[in-house]
C-alpha positions as a Markdown table, in Angstrom:
| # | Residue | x | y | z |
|---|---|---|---|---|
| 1 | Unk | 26.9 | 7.0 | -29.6 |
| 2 | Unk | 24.5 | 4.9 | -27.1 |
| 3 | Unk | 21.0 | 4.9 | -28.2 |
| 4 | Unk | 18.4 | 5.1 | -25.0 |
| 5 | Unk | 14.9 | 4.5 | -24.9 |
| 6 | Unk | 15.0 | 3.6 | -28.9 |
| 7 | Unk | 15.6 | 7.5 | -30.1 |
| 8 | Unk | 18.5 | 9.7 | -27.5 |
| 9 | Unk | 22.1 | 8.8 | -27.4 |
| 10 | Unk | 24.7 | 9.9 | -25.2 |
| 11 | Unk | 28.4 | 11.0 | -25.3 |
| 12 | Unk | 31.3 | 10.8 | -22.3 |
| 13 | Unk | 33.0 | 14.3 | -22.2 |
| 14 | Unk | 36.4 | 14.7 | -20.0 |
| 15 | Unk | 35.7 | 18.5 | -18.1 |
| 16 | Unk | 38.8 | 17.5 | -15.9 |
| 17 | Unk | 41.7 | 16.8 | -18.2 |
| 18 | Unk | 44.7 | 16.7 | -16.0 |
| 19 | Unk | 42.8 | 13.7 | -13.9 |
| 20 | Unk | 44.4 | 10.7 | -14.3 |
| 21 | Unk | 41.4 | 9.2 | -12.5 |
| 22 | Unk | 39.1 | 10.8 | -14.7 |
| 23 | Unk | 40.5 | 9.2 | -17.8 |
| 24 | Unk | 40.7 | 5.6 | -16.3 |
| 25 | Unk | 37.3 | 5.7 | -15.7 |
| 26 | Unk | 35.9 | 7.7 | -18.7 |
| 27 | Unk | 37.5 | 5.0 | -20.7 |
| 28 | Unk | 35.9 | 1.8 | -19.1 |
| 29 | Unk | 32.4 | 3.7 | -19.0 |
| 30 | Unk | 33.1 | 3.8 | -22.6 |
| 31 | Unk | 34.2 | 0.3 | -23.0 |
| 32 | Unk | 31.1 | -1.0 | -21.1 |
| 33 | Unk | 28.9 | 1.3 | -23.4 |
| 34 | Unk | 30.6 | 1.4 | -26.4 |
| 35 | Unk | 30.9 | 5.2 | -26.7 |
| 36 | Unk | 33.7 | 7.5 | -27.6 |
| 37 | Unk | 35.7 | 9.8 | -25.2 |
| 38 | Unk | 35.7 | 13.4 | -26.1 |
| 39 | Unk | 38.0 | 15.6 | -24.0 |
| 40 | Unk | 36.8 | 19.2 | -23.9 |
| 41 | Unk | 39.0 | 22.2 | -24.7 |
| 42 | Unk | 39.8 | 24.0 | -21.1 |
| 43 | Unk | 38.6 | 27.3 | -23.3 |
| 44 | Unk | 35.5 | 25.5 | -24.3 |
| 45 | Unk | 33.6 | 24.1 | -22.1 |
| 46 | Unk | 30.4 | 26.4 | -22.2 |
| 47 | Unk | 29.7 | 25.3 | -26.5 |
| 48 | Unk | 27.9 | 23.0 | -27.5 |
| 49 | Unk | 31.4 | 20.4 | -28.2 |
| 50 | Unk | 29.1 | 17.4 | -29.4 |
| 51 | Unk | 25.8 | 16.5 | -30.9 |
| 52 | Unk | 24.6 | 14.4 | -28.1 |
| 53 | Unk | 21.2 | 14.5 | -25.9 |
| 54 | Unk | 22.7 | 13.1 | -22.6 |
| 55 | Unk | 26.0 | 13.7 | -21.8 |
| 56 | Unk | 28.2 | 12.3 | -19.3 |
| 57 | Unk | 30.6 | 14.7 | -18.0 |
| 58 | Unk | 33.9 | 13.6 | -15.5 |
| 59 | Unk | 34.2 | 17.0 | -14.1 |
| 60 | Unk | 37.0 | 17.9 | -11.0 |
| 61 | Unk | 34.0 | 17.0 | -8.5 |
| 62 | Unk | 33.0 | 13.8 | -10.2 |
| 63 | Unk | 30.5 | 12.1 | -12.6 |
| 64 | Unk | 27.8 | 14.0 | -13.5 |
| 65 | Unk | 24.9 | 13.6 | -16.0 |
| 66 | Unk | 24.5 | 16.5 | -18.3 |
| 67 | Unk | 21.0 | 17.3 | -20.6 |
| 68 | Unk | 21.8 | 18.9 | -23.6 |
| 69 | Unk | 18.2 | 20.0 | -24.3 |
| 70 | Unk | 18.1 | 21.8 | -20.9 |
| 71 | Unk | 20.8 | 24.0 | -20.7 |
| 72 | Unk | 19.0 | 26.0 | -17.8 |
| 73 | Unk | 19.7 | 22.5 | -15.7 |
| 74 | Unk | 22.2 | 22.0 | -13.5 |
| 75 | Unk | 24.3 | 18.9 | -13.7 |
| 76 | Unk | 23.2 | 15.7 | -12.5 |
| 77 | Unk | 25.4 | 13.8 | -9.8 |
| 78 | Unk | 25.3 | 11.6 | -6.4 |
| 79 | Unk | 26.7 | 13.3 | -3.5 |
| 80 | Unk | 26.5 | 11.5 | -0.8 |
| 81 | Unk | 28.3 | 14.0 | 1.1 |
| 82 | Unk | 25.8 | 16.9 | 0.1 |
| 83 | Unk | 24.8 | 19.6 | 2.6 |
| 84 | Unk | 20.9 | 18.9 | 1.8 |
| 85 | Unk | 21.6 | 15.0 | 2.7 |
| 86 | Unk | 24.0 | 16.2 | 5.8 |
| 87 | Unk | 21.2 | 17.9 | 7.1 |
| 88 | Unk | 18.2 | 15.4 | 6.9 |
| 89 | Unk | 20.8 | 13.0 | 8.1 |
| 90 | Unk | 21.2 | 15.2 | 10.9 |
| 91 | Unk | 17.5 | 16.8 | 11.4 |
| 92 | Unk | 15.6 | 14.6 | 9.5 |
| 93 | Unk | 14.0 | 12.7 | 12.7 |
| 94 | Unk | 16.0 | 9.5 | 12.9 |
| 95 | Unk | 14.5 | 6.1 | 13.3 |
| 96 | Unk | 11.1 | 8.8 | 13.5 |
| 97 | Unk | 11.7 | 9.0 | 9.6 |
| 98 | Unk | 8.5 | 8.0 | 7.4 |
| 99 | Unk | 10.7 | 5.5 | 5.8 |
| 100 | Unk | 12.5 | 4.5 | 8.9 |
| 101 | Unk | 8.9 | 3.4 | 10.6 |
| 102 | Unk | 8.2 | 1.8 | 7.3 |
| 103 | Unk | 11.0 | -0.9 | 7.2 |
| 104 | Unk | 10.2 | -1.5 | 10.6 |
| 105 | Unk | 13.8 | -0.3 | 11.9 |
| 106 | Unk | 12.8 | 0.2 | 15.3 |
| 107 | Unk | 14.7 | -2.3 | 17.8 |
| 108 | Unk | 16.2 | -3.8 | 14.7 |
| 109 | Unk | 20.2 | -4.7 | 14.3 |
| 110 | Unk | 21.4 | -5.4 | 11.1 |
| 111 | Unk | 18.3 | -5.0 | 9.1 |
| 112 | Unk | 18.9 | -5.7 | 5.4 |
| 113 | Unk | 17.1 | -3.7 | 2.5 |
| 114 | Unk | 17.1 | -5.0 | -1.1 |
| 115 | Unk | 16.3 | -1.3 | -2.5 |
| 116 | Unk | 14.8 | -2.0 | -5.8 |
| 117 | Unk | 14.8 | 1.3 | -8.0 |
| 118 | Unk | 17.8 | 3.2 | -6.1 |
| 119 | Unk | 18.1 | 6.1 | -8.7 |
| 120 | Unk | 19.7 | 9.1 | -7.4 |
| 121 | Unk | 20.1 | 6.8 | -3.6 |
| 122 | Unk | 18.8 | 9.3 | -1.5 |
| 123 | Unk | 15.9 | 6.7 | 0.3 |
| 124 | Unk | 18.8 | 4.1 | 0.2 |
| 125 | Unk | 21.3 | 7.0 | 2.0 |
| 126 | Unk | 18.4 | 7.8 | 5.1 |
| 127 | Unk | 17.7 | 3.6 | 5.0 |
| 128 | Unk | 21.4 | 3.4 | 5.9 |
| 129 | Unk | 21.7 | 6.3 | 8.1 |
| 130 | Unk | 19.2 | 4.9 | 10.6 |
| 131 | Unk | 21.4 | 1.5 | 10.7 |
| 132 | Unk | 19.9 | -0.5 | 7.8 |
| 133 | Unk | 22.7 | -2.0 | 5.2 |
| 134 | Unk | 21.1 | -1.6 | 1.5 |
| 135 | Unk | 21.7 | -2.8 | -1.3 |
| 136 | Unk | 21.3 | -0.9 | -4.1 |
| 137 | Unk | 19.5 | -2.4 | -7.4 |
| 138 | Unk | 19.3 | -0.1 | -10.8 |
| 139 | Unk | 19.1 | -1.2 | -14.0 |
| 140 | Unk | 20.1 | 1.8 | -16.1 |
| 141 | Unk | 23.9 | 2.1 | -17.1 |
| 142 | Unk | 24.0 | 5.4 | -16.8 |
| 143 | Unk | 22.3 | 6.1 | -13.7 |
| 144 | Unk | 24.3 | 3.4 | -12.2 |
| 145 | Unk | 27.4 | 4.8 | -13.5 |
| 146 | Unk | 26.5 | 7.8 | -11.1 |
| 147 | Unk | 25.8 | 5.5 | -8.0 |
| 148 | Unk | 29.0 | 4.1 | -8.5 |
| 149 | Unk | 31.0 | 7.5 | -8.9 |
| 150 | Unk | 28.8 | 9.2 | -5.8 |
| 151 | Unk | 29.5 | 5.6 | -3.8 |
| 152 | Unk | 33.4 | 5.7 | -4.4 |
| 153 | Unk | 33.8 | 9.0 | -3.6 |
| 154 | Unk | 31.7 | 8.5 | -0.2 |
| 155 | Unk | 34.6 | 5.6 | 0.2 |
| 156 | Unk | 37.3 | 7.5 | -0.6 |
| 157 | Unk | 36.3 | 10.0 | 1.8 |
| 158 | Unk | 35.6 | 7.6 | 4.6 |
| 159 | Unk | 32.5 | 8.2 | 5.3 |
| 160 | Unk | 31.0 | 5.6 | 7.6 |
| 161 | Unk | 27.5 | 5.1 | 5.4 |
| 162 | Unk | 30.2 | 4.1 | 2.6 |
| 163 | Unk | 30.1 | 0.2 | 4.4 |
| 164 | Unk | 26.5 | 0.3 | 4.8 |
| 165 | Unk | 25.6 | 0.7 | 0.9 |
| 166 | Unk | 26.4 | -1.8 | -2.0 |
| 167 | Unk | 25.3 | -1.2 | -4.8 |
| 168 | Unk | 24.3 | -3.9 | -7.8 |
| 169 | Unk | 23.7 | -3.0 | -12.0 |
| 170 | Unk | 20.7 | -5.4 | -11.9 |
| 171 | Unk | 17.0 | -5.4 | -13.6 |
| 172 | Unk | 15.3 | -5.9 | -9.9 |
| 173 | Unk | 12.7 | -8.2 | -11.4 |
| 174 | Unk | 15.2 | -10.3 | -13.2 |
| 175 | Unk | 17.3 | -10.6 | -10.0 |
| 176 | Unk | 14.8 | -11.2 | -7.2 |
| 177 | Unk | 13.4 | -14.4 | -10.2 |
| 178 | Unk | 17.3 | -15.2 | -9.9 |
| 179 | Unk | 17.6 | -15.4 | -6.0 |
| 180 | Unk | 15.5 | -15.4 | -3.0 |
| 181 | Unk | 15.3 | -13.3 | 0.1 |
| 182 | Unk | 16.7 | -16.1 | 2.9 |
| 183 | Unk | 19.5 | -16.8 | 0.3 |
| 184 | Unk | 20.9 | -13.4 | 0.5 |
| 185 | Unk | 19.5 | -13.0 | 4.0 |
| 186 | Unk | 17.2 | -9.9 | 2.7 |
| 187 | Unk | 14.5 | -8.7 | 5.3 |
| 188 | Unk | 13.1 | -5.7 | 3.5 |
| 189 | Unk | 12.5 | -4.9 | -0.3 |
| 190 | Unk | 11.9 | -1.4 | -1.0 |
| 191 | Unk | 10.1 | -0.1 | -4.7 |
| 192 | Unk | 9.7 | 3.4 | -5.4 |
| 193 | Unk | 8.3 | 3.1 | -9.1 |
| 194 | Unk | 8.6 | 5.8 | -11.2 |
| 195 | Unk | 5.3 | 8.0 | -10.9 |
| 196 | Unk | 4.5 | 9.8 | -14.7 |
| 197 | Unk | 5.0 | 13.2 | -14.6 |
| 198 | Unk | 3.2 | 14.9 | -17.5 |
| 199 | Unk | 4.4 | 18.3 | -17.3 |
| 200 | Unk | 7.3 | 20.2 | -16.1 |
| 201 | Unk | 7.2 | 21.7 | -12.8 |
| 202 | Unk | 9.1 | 23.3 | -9.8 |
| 203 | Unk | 7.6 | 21.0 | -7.8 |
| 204 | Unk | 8.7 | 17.8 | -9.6 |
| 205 | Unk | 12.9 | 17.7 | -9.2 |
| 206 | Unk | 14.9 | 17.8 | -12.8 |
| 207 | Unk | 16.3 | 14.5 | -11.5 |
| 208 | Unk | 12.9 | 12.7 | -12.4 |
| 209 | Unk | 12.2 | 15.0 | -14.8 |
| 210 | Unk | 15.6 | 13.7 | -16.8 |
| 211 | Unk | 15.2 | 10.1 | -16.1 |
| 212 | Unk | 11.5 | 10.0 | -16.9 |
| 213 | Unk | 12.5 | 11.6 | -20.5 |
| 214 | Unk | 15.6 | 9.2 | -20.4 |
| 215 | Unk | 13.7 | 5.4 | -19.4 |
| 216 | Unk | 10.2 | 6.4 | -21.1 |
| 217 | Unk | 7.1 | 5.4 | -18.9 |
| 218 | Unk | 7.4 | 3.0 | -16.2 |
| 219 | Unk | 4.9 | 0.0 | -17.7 |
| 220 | Unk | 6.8 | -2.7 | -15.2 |
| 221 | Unk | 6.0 | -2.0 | -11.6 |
| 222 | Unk | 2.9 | -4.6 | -10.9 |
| 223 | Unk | 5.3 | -6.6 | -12.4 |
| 224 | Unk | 8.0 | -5.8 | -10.2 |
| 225 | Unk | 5.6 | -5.7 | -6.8 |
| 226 | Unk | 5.0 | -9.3 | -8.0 |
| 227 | Unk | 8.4 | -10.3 | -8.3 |
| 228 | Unk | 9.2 | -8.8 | -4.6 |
| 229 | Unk | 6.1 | -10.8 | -3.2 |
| 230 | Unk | 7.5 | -14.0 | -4.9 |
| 231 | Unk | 11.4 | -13.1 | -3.5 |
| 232 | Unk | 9.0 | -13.6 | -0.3 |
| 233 | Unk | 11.4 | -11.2 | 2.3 |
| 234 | Unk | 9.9 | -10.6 | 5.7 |
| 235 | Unk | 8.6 | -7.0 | 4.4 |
| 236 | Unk | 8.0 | -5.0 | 1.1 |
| 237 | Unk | 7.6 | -1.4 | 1.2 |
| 238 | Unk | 6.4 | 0.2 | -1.7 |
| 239 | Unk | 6.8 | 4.5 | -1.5 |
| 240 | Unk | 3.8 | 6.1 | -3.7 |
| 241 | Unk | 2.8 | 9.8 | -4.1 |
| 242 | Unk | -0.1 | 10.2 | -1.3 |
| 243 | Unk | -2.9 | 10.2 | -3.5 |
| 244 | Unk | -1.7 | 7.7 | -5.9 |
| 245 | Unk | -3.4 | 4.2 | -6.2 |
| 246 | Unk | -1.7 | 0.7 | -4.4 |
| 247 | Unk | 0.3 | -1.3 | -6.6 |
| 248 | Unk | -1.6 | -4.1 | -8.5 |
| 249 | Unk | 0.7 | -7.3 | -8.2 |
| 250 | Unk | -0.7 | -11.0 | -9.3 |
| 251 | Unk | -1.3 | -11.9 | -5.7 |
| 252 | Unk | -4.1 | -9.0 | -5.3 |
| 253 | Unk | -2.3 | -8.5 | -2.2 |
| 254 | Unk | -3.1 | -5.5 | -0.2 |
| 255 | Unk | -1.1 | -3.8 | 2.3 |
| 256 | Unk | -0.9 | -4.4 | 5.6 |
| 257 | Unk | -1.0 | -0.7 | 6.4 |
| 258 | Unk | 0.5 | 2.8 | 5.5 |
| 259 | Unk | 2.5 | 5.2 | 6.4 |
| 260 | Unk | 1.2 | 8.4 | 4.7 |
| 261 | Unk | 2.5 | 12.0 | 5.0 |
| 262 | Unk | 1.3 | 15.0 | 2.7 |
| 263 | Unk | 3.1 | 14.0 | -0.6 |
| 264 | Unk | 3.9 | 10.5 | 0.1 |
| 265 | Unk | 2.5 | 7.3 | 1.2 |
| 266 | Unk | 4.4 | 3.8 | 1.9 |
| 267 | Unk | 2.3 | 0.5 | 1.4 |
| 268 | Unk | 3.4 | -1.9 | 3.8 |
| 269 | Unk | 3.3 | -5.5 | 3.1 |
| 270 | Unk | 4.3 | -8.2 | 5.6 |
| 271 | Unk | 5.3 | -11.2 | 3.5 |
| 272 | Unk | 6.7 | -13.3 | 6.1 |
């Protein structure tokens, strides 16, 4: 099994075992992690069928993460298609969007975001929804194995975001050290670090709650501020809770300005 973060592992499980699909890709996420494939029983799919904390699970509606501690949780998966992302999409305010205003893509054509800590891709779905084309940097193999199952199925369903999103199994620091933003022709960089939750809430989504307890602490994103300032892109926008502190970076560069709402703030750095 895959160790993460030192202690957990984590096991592929086949729900949908007359896929085809399913197994194709259940055996090269196991390749690339060096796992086993467990195909569940179709009479057994509530028991516990292996001794595994995280559980990837190719189910008739995709790839979905799976916390074996948590059993309460519902699975884990990208859906780009979703009725909650539909509906921002739709009536979330447009270009008037916090995070719109924030990547300056007012008057813009063909603005390009390097979105550093995609995750789940929602911020990198409304990015591309008001006209941006993102590309979408995460560093976890699992959590990119989800990207890439919610992106294909976007695809194969034609959905016209699909062409506006790439997405890249990168450590962002290591790539922006690797590349620079007039090289990949890069006007924004977007960070959303990781903000430590220490308890379990309502208010704080199981999605953080399970990569926070999968990735440990996020000790890296001075670093990674740092990194974005060196990439030197036009703009870096850097999403924080409201009440949170700035970033510190080795520049002691300060933003610009901010865009600040109830819960959440964006730091707005022009580089360039």
């Amino acid at each position: 099994m895959h160790k993460i973060n030192g202690e957990q592992n984590i096991a592929i499980l086949i729900e949908d075992s007359g896929s085809i699909y399913a197994n194709e890709q259940a055996q090269v996420l196991a390749n690339k992690l060096g796992v086993d494939v467990h195909t569940i029983p179709a009479n057994n799919k509530k028991s516990r069928f292996v001794d595994a904390q995280w559980l990837l699970v190719f189910t008739a509606k995709g790839l979905s993460l799976r916390v074996a501690s948590e059993p309460s949780w519902s699975d884990i998966c990208v859906d780009f298609a979703s009725a909650a992302l539909q509906y921002r999409k739709q009536h979330g305010g447009g270009k008037n969007e916090l995070v719109a205003k924030a990547i300056g893509i007012k008057g813009k054509h063909n603005l390009r975001v390097l979105d550093c800590t995609a995750g789940m891709g929602t911020d990198s779905f409304i990015m591309a929804s008001v006209g941006a084309n993102v590309t979408m940097l995460e560093r976890s193999p699992i959590i990119s194995a989800l990207l890439a199952d919610g992106l294909a199925r976007a695809q194969n369903q034609e959905m016209p975001l699909a062409t506006s999103l790439q997405l890249v199994e990168a450590n962002a620091i290591e790539y922006m050290q690797s590349h620079n933003a007039e090289s990949l022709q890069i006007d924004v960089v977007y960070l959303d670090p990781m903000f430590p939750h220490k308890k379990k809430s309502a208010l704080v989504k199981k999605e953080m709650q399970a990569f926070q307890l999968m990735l440990g602490p996020d000790q890296d994103s001075a670093a990674l501020l740092s990194a974005a300032i060196d990439f030197s892109p036009k703009r870096i926008v850097v999403k924080r809770p409201a009440s949170a502190p700035e970033l510190d970076n080795t520049h002691k560069r300060k933003p610009n300005m901010a865009i600040s709402s109830k819960k959440h703030r964006y730091d707005v750095y022009l580089i360039s």
